[in-house]
Every structure is written in C-alpha cells, then in structure tokens.
C-alpha positions as CSV (number, residue, x, y, z in Angstrom):
1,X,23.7,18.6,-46.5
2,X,21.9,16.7,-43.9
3,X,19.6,18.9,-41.5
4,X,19.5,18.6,-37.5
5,X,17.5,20.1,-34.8
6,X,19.1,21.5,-31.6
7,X,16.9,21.8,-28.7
8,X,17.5,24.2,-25.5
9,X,14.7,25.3,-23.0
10,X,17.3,28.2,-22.1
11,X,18.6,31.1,-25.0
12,X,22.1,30.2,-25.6
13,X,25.1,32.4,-23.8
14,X,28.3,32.6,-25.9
15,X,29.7,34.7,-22.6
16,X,28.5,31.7,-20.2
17,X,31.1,30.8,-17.4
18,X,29.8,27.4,-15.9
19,X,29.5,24.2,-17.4
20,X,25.9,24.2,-17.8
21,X,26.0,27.1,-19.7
22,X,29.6,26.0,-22.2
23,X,28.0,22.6,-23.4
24,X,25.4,23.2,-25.5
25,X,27.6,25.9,-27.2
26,X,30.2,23.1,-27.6
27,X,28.0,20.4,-28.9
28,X,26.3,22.4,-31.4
29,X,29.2,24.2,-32.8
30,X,30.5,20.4,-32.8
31,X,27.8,19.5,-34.8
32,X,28.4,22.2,-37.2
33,X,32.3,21.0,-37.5
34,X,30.9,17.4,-38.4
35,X,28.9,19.3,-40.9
36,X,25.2,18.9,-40.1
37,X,23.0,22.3,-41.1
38,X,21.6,22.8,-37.6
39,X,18.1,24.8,-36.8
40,X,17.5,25.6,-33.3
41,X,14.9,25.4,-31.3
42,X,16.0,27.3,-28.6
43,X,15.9,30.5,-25.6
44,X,12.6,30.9,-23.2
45,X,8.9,29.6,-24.0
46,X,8.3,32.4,-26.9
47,X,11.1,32.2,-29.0
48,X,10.5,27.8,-28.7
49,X,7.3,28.0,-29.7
50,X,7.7,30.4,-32.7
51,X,11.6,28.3,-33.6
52,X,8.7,25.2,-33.3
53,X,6.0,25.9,-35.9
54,X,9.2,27.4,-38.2
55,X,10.0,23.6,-37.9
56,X,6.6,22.2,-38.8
57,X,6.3,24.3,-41.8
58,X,9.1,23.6,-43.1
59,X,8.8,19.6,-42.7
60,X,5.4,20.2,-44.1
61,X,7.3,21.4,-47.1
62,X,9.2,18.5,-47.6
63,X,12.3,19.0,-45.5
64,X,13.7,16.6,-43.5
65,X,15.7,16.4,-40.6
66,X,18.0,13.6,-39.3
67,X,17.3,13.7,-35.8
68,X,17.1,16.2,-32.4
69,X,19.5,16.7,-29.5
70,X,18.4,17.9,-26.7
71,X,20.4,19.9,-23.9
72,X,18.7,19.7,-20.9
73,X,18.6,22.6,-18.3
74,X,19.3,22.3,-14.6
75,X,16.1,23.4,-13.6
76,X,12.8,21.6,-14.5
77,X,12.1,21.5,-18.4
78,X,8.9,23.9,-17.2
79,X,10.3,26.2,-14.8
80,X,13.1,27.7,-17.5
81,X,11.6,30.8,-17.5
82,X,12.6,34.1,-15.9
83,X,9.6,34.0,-13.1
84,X,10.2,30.0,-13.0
85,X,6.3,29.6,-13.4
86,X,5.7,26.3,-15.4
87,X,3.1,28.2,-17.6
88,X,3.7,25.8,-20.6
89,X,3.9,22.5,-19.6
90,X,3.2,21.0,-23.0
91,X,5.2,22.9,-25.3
92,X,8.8,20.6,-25.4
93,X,7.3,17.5,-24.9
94,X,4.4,18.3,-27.1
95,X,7.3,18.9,-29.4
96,X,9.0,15.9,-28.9
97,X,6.2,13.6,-29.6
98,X,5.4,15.4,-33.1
99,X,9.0,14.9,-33.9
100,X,8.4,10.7,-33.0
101,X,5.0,10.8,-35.4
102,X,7.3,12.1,-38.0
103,X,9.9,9.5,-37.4
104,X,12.7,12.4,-36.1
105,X,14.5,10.2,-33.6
106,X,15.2,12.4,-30.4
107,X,17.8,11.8,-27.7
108,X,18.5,14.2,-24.9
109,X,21.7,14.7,-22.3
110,X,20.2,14.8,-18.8
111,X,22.7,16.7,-16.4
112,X,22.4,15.9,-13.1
113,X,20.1,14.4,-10.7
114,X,21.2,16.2,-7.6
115,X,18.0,16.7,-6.9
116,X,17.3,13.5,-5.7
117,X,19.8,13.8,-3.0
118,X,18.6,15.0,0.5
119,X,20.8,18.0,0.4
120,X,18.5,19.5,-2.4
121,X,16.1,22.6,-1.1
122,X,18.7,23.2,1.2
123,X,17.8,26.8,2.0
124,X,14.9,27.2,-0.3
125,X,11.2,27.9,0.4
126,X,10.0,24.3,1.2
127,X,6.7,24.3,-1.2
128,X,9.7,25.5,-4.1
129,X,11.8,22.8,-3.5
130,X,8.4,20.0,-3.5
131,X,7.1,21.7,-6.8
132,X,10.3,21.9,-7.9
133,X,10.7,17.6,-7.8
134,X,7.4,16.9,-9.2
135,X,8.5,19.1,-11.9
136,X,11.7,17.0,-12.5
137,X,9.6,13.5,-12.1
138,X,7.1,15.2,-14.9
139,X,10.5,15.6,-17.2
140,X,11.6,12.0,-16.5
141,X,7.8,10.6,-17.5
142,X,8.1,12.4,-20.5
143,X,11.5,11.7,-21.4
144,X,10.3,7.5,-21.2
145,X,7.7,8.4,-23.4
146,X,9.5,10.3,-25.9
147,X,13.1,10.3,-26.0
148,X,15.0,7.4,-28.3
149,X,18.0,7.8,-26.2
150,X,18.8,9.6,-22.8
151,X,22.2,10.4,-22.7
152,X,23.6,10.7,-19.3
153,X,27.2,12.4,-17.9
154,X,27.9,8.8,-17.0
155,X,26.4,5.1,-16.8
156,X,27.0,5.1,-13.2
157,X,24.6,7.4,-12.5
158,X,21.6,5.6,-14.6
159,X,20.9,3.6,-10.9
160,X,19.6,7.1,-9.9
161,X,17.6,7.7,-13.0
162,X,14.3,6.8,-12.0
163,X,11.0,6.5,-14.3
164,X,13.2,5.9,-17.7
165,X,13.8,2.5,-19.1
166,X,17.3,1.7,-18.5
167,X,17.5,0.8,-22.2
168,X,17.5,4.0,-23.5
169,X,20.4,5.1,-21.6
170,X,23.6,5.7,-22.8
171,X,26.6,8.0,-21.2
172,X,27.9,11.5,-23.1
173,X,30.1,12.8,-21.0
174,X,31.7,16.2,-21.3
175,X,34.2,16.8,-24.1
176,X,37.3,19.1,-24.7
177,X,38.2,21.2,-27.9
178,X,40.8,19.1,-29.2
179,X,42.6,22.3,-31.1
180,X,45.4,22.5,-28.1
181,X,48.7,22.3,-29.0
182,X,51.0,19.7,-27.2
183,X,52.6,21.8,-24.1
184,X,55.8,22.1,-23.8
185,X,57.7,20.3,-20.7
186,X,58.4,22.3,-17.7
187,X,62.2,22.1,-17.2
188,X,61.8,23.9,-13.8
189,X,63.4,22.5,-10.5
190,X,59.7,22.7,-8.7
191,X,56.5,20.0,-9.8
192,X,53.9,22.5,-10.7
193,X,50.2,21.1,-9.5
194,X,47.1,22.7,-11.0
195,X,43.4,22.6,-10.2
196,X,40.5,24.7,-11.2
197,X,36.4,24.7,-10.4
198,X,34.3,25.0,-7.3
199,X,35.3,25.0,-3.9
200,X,31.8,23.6,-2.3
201,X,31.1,21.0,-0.2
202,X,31.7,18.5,-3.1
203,X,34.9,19.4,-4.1
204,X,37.0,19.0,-0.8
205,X,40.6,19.3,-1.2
206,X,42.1,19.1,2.4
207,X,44.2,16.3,2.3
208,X,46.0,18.2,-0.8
209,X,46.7,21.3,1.3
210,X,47.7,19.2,4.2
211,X,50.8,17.7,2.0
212,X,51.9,21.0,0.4
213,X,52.4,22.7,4.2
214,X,55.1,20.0,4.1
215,X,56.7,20.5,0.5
216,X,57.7,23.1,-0.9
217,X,59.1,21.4,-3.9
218,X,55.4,21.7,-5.1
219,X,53.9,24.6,-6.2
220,X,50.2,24.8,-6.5
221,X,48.0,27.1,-8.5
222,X,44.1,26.9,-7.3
223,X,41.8,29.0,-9.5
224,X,38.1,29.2,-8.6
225,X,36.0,31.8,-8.1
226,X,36.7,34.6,-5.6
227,X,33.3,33.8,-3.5
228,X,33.5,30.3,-3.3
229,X,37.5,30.6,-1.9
230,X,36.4,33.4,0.8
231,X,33.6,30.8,2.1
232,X,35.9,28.0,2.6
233,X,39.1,29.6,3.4
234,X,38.7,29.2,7.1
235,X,38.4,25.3,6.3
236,X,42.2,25.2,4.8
237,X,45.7,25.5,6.3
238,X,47.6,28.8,6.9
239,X,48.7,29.4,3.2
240,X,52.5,28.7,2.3
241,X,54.4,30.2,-0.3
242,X,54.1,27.5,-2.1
243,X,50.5,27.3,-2.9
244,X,48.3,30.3,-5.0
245,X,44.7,31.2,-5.4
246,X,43.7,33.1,-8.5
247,X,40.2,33.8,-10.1
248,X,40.8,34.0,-13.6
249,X,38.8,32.1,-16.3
250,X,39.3,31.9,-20.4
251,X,42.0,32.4,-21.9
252,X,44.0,33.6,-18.7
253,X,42.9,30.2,-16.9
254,X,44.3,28.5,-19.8
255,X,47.5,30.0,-19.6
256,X,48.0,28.5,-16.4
257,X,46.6,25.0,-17.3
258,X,49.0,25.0,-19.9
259,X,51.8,25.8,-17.4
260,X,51.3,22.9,-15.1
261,X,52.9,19.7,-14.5
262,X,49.7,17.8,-13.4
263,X,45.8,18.6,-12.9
264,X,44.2,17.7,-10.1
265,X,41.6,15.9,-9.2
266,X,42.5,15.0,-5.8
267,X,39.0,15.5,-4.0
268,X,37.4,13.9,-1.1
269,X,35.3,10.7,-2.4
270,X,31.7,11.1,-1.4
271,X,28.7,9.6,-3.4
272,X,28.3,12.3,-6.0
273,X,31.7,11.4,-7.2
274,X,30.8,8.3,-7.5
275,X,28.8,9.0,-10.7
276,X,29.9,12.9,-11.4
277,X,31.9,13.3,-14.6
278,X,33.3,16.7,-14.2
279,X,34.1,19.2,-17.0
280,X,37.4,19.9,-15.9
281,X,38.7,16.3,-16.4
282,X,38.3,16.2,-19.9
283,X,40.0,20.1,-20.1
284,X,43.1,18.7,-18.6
285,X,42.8,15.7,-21.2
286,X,42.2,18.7,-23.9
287,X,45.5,20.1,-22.8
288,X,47.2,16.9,-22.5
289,X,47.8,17.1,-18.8
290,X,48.1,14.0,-16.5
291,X,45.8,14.1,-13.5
292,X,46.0,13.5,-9.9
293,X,43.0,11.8,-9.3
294,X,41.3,10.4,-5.9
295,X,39.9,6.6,-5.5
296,X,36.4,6.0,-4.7
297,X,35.7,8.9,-7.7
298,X,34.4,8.0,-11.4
299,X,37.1,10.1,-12.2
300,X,40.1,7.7,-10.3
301,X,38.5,5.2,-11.8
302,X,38.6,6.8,-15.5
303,X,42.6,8.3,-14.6
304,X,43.3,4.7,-13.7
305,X,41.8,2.2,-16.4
306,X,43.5,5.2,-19.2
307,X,46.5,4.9,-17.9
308,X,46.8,9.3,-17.9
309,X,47.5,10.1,-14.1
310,X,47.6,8.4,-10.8
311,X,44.6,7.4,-8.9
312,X,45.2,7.6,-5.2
313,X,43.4,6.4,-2.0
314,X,42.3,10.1,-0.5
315,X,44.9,9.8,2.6
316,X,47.7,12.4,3.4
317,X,51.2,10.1,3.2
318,X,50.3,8.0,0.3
319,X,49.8,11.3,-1.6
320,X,52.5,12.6,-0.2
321,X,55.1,9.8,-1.3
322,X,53.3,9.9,-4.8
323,X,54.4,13.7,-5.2
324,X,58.0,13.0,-3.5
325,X,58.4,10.4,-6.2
326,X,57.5,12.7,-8.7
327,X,59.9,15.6,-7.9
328,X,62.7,12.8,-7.6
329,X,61.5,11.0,-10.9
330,X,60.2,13.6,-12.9
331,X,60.9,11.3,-16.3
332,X,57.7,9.5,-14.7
333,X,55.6,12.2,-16.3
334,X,56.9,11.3,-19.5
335,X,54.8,8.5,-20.6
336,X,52.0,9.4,-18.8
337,X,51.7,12.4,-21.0
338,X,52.3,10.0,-24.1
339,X,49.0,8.4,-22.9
340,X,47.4,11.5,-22.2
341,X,48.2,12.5,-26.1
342,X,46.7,9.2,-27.3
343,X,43.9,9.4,-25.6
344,X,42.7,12.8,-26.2
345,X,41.2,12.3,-29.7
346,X,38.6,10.2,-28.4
347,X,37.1,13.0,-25.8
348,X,36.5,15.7,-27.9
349,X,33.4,17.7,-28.4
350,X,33.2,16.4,-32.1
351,X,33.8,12.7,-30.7
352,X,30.6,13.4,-28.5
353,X,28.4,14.7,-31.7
354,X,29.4,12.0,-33.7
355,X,28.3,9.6,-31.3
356,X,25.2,11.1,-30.7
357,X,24.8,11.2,-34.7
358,X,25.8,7.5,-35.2
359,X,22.9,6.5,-32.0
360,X,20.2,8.3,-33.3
361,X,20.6,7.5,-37.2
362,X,21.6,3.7,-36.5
C-alpha cells in the first residue's frame, strides 16, 4: 500500500464548523478513499515535533513515502499555537527541507491571502497585525524554497502571491462529498432560493433582498450564523413573508439545501471575489443544485463557462426578470440540473486528492 504524509500546524477537529477547519478533514479522509496509508504529522508544535522524528525513524528503517500535503492554517505557519508566540520557527520548514533531501516531493494548499489587503489588522493591536505579516512573508520564503507545488483556492489569485515562483502554482479548490443522492424536483407552485455562509462585508446580498420585497412567488431560505445576521440586519429590508433566516448547520442545513430550487451566489462583486472560491459553491454542485451566481465573481465566471446556473450582472431588474422567467418557465431548471449532475464528479474531494497525488508523483 503506498504511504503518504499529511501535514497540519493545527490538531484536526472532526466537530469544526468553518471551512478552514472541514478541509483537511476532507482531503485526508479523501486520501484514505483513494487508498494511500496516511501518517500525520499534525496538532500544535509538540505533538509535530514528536509525529516528526516518528517519520524519520521510520524512513531510516527503510520506509518510504510517496509524497506530503500540506494544509495550511489561516494564521502564520509560527503563530499556530494557543499563545500565538512563534517559539518554533524552524520546526515545519525544517521539516519540509528533510523531506526534499529525501526526495519526498511536498506540495501545500495556501488559503487565503487576505492579509495582504488593507482591511487586514482592522481592529487589532497594530505591532500584532505588523508581526503578524512578516510572519506570513517568512511562510511564503519558505514555501519557494521548499514546496514542489503550491496549491492555491484558485489561479486567479496567484497575481497576489508574492515571493513564490509562479511555476509552482497550481489551483485546488474546495471539493464536495460526491455521496448525495440526486434531489428530487420540487413540484411546488413557489421557486424556492437558497443561500448559506457569512453575512460580512464580503458577502453582500442586497440587491437579492431588494427583488424578493417585490415577489412573493420566491421564497428564500438564508442560513448563516445567528451573530453575523443580528450585525447586518439593519442593512436589509423589512423582512416579507417570503424570505427566512435560520441558523442551522449539518445535517439540518442539508435538509434545506436539498429542498431548494437554486443556490445562491448572488453577492456584490468586489475584488476578493474576484479570486475567492468559496466552499459553498462546490456544496451546491455536491447536491446537484444550479446556482444564481453574480458577474465580476470567480464564481459567475465558473456558473457561466459550466453551463450549472445563471451568472448575472449584480443589478436589481435584470435579476428580477431572471427569477420571473424562472417561475413562468420552471422546465428551465431542467437541463441546468442535467449539467449540474454531469459535472459534479469532477469536484469532489477525491477528485482534489487524486490530483494532488498525480502532481506530486509525476
């Protein structure tokens, strides 16, 4: 059975809620479903460094191991501990480079470079936020001098990559779990809309709100966490009857994906979603949904060129029509759901691993 290493500068949560947290769980137990015997090297400094020499003894021994993945962790590589002190600065990348003497190809999924934006340290201690970047910069130096590949959510955002050679990029974006049966169509008289994830300044969905005052031949479900609704509530139109916020997750989220007509994706474009390739859109996909998507997003774009939704410019009466034209047609959903289908096998968590496992043994 051919041997893998899994690399995490966090302990693994099977209860984890947000993204962050749900793919490495994926993409390891998707490496087990391709069949790879997986050691870990994984959870805060201590348990790394003992999961490390485990390694080295056992390649010392003879064993040998086809390659690493890495998960990256929001935070700098060296600031993963409780306390956030980067008391061992060498320890991963130390790592790394015994794993390139030994000829253990490495590649790595790098999750987000918001920190590069202006908004970042937004609120924090200024010196925090400043340590904090040269920590990230000291991850990207390392990463050019160790990584073979640097998997990224998409292409698009490589131009904000700096430091790495651009060679060694390649996109891994999100997945779902592909075991969803096909949902049944809703014979209903009403379009059921759908949408679930953050409600923060990136994911504005105004316009949306705006069009169902006016149509109540639309029902829309909005789950997201209690919080982030009662911060941005003031920001949204009077509530109709046809439009409900719940805070569910699991397996009573999934009931109501399952339910809908269409998942949205209808935010307002800014640059993040120019690059971003959110979680959610590949859980529709998973659950065979067609998606309302906004131009001016990665995710329009992706909705568009797949042929598995509508990509719209982010204005209230083109929308508006589009949904009209969907309660009036509703055999339009048809095909697109067809697509959707077709599509899906190709964005699953296992699709992701064997990429990753064709890369780095090439």
């Amino acid at each position: 059975m051919s041997k893998i290493l899994f690399h995490h500068p966090l302990p693994l949560n099977p209860e984890a809620k947000s993204a962050s947290g749900i793919r490495p769980l994926r993409m390891l137990q998707a490496f087990k479903d391709l069949g790879y015997e997986v050691d870990l090297v994984v959870g805060y400094a201590e348990e790394r460094k003992c999961a490390i020499k485990a390694v080295k003894e056992k390649v010392a021994q003879g064993v040998r191991y086809d390659f690493v993945y890495s998960e990256s962790s929001t935070m700098p590589t060296t600031m993963t501990e409780p306390h956030h002190l980067p008391l061992h600065p060498f320890l991963d990348f130390s790592f790394f480079k015994w794993c390139n003497n030994k000829s253990i190809p490495v590649g790595l999924f790098y999750r987000d470079i918001y920190w590069l934006f202006d908004e970042y340290g937004n609120g924090m201690n200024p010196v925090k936020a400043m340590v904090a970047k040269v920590a990230y910069r000291y991850d990207l130096w390392m990463y050019e001098k160790t990584l073979t590949k640097l998997y990224l959510p998409s292409l698009e955002m490589g131009s904000y990559v700096p430091v790495v050679s651009k060679n060694k990029f390649d996109s891994l974006p999100p997945g779902h779990c592909s075991n969803v049966d096909s949902p049944a169509q809703n014979t209903g008289p009403k379009l059921d809309l759908f949408y679930v994830g953050g409600m923060s300044h990136h994911y504005q969905l105004h316009v949306l709100f705006e069009v169902l005052t006016e149509l109540p031949a639309v029902n829309f479900t909005l789950c997201t966490r209690e919080a982030e609704w009662l911060s941005m509530k003031h920001e949204y139109p009077k509530l109709t009857p046809n439009i409900k916020i719940i805070h569910k997750t699991g397996a009573e989220m999934e009931q109501h994906l399952k339910a809908c007509d269409i998942a949205v994706l209808f935010v307002r474009p800014q640059e993040y979603w120019e690059f971003a390739s959110p979680v959610k859109l590949y859980e529709y996909i998973g659950f065979q949904k067609p998606v309302l998507a906004s131009e001016g997003t990665l995710a329009g774009k992706f909705v568009r060129e797949n042929n598995i939704g509508w990509t719209l410019p982010y204005e209230k009466e083109v929308l508006k029509r589009q949904l009209v034209q969907l309660v009036e047609n509703r055999g339009l959903l048809v095909q697109v759901k067809k697509t959707v289908k077709k599509v899906a096998p190709a964005h699953s968590w296992q699709a992701r691993a064997k990429q990753v496992a064709e890369d780095l043994t090439a």
